[in-house]
C-alpha positions in Angstrom: 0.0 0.0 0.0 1.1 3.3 -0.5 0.3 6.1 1.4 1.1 10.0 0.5 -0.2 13.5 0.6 -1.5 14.1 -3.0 -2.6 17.8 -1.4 -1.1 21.2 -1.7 -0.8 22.1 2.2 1.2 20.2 5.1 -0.6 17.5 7.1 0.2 17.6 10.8 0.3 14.0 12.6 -1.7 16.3 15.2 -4.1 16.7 12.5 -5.5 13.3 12.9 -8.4 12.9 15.1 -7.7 11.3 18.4 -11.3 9.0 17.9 -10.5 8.3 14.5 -7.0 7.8 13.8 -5.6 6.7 9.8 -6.5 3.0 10.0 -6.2 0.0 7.3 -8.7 -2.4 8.4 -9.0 -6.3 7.4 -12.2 -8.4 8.2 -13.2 -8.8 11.8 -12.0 -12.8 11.5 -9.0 -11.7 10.0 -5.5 -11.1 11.5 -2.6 -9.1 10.9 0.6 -11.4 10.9 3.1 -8.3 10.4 3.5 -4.8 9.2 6.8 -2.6 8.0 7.1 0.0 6.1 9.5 -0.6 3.1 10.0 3.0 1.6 10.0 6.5 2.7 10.7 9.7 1.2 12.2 10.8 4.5 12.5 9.7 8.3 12.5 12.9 9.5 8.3 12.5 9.1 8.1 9.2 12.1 5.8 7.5 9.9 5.1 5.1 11.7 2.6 1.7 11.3 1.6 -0.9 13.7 -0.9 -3.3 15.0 -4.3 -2.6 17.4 -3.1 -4.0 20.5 -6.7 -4.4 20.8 -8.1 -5.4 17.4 -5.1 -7.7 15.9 -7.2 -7.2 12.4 -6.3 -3.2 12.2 -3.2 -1.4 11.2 -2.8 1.6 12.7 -0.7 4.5 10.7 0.8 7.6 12.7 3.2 10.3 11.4 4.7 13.7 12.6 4.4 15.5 9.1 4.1 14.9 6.0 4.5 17.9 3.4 3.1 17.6 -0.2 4.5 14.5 -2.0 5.6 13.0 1.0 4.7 9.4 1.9 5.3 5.5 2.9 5.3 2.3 0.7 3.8 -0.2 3.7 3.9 -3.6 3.5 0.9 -6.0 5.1 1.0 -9.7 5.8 -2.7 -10.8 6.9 -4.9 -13.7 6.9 -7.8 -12.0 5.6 -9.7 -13.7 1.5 -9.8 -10.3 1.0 -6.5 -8.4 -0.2 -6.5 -4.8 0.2 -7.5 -3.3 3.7 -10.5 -0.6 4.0 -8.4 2.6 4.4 -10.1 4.9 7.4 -9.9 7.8 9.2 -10.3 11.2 9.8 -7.7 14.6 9.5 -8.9 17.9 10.1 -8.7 20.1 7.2 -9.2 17.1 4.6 -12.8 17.5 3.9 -12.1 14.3 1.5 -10.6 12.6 3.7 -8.5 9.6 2.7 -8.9 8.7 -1.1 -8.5 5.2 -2.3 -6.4 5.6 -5.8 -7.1 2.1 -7.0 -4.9 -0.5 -6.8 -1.4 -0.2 -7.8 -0.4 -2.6 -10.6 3.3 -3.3 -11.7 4.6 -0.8 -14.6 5.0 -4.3 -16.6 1.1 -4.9 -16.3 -0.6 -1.7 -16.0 -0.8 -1.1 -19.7 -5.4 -0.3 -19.4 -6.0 -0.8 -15.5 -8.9 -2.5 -16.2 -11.1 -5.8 -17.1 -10.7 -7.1 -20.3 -14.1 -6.2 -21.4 -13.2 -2.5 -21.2 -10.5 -2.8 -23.0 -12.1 -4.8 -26.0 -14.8 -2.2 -26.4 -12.4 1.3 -26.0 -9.9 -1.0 -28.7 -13.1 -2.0 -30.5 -13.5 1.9 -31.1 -10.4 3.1 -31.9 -10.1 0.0 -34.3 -13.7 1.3 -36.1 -12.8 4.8 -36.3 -9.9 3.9 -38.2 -11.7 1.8 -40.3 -14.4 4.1 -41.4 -11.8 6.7 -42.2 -10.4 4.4 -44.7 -14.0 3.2 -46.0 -14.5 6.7 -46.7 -11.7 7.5 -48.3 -11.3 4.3 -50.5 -14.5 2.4 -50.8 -16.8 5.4 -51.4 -18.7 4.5 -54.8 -17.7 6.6 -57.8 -21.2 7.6 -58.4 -21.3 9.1 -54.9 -17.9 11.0 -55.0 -19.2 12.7 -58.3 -22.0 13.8 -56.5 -19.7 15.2 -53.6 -17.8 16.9 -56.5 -20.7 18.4 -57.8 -22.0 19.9 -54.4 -21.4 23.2 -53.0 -18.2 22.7 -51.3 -18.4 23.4 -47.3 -17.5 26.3 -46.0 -14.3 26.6 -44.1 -15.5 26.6 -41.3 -17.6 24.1 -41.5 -14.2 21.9 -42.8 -12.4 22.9 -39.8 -15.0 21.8 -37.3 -15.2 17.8 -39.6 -11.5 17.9 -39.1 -11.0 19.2 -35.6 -14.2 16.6 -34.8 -12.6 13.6 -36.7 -9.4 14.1 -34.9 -11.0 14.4 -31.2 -12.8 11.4 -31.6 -9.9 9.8 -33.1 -7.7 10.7 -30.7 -9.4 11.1 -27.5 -9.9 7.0 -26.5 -5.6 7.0 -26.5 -5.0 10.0 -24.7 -7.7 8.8 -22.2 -5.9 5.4 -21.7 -2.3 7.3 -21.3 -4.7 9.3 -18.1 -5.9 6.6 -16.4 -2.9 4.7 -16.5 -0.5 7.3 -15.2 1.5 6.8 -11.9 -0.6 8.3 -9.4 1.8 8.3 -6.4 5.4 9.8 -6.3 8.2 8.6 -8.3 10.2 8.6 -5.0 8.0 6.3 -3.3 8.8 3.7 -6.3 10.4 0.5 -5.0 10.9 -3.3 -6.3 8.0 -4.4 -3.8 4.9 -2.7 -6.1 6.5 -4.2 -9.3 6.1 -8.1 -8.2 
């Protein structure tokens, strides 16, 4: 799991409500076997992460500081069927709160984070746009093209707005895909652990 400040402002570790500290939480019939944390961007922030005493399935995370960008790669070992913890907690000033980013998958597989499905039908488009462009251009019948020719040509305005058009809808399903498949946390906080 990694955990960061994707805000502007600094987050105090004083900032965390006493009644509802930053908690990763497992199933009740679950345990926690061991937590560490296995990167930081600095010490000098005490994050720190360790088990309820008095609920063995809860991870508890503290910190002194952490300024913008700042974070922890942390490392659970649990008995829980579920794999990824429920993330709570409360810090004044965050009216968000904590936000769950997804799940991290290794640079070598996080070409479309998600199911195949999606990815057939946003390929299945790209694959048809290209296709009619190409149907257009070369399978048009003759006896429609003369009657293009013969037409009032469109004014040029009205050819810039079918170009600009054609080209957002052409382009838009890639440049969507590079978005959501960007690293979302900080390049420091990368380490061999998220990659396996």
């Amino acid at each position: 799991m990694v955990f960061w400040n994707a805000g502007r402002v600094l987050l105090r570790g004083s900032d965390v409500v006493d009644t509802d500290p930053i908690c990763c939480d497992f199933s009740d019939n679950s345990r926690i076997l061991e937590v560490r944390v296995v990167k930081r961007t600095r010490t000098t922030n005490k994050f720190e992460v360790h088990i309820d005493p008095d609920r063995q399935c809860r991870a508890i995370l503290t910190f002194d500081y952490l300024d913008p960008g700042d974070g922890v790669v942390v490392e659970m070992l649990h008995t829980d069927s579920k794999r990824y913890p429920e993330v709570n907690g409360t810090i004044r000033g965050v009216p968000d709160g904590i936000i769950d980013g997804g799940r991290i998958l290794p640079l070598r597989a996080r070409d479309i984070p998600f199911s195949f499905i999606r990815r057939r039908a946003v390929l299945a488009v790209i694959i048809t746009l290209g296709v009619l462009a190409v149907a257009v251009g070369v399978l048009l019948p003759d006896d429609i093209m003369e009657r293009l020719k013969a037409a009032e040509p469109p004014s040029s305005f009205a050819f810039r707005a079918i170009l600009v058009g054609g080209g957002v809808l052409y382009t838009a399903p890639p440049l969507w895909l590079l978005w959501v498949t960007r690293r979302r946390f900080p390049r420091s906080l990368s380490s061999p652990e998220l990659e396996e």
